[in-house]
C-alpha positions as CSV (number, residue, x, y, z in Angstrom):
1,X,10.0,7.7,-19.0
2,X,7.5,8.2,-20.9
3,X,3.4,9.1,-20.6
4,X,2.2,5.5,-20.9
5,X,4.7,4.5,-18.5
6,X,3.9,7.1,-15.9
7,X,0.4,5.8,-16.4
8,X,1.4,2.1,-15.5
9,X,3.6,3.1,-12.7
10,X,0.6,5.6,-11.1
11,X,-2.0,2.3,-11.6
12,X,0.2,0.3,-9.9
13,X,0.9,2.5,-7.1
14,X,-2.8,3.1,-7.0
15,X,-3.2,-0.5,-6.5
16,X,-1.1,-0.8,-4.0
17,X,-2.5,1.9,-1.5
18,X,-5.9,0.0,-1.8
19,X,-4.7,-3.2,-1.0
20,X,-2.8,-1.3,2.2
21,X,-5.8,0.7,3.1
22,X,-8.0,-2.9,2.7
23,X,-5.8,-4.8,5.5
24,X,-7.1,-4.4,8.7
25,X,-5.7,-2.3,11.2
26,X,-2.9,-4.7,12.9
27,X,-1.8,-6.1,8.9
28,X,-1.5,-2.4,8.1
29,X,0.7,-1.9,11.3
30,X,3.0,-5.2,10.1
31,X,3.6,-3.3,6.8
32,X,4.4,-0.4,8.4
33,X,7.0,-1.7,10.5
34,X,8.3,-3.9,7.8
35,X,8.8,-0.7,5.3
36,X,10.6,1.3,8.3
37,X,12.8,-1.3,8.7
38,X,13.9,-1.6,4.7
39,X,13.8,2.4,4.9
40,X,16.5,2.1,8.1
41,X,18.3,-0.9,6.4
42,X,18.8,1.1,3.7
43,X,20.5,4.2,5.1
44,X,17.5,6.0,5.4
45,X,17.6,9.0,8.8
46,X,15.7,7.9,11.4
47,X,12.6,10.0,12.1
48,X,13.5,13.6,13.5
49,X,16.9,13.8,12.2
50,X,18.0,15.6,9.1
51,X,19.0,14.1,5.8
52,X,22.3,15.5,4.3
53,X,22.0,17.2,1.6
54,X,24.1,15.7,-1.4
């Protein structure tokens, strides 16, 4: 990857947290339990536990 690229992806991403942090309070809480999900559905530890290391 290179520096221009880094630049696009951090824009983007920077996007992105201001459209999040723009919903109101109950949107924001539908996006969070919509990424949780994907991040379970996906193998992903639930909170509290430890990932294994590989």
């Amino acid at each position: 990857m290179n520096d221009e690229d880094e630049r696009v992806d951090e824009a983007e991403g920077l996007g992105l947290v201001r459209a999040f942090l723009s919903l109101p309070p109950d949107k924001r809480a539908e996006v969070i339990a919509f990424v949780e999900e994907l991040a379970r559905a996906h193998g992903r530890p639930e909170k509290g536990t430890e990932a294994s290391p590989t």
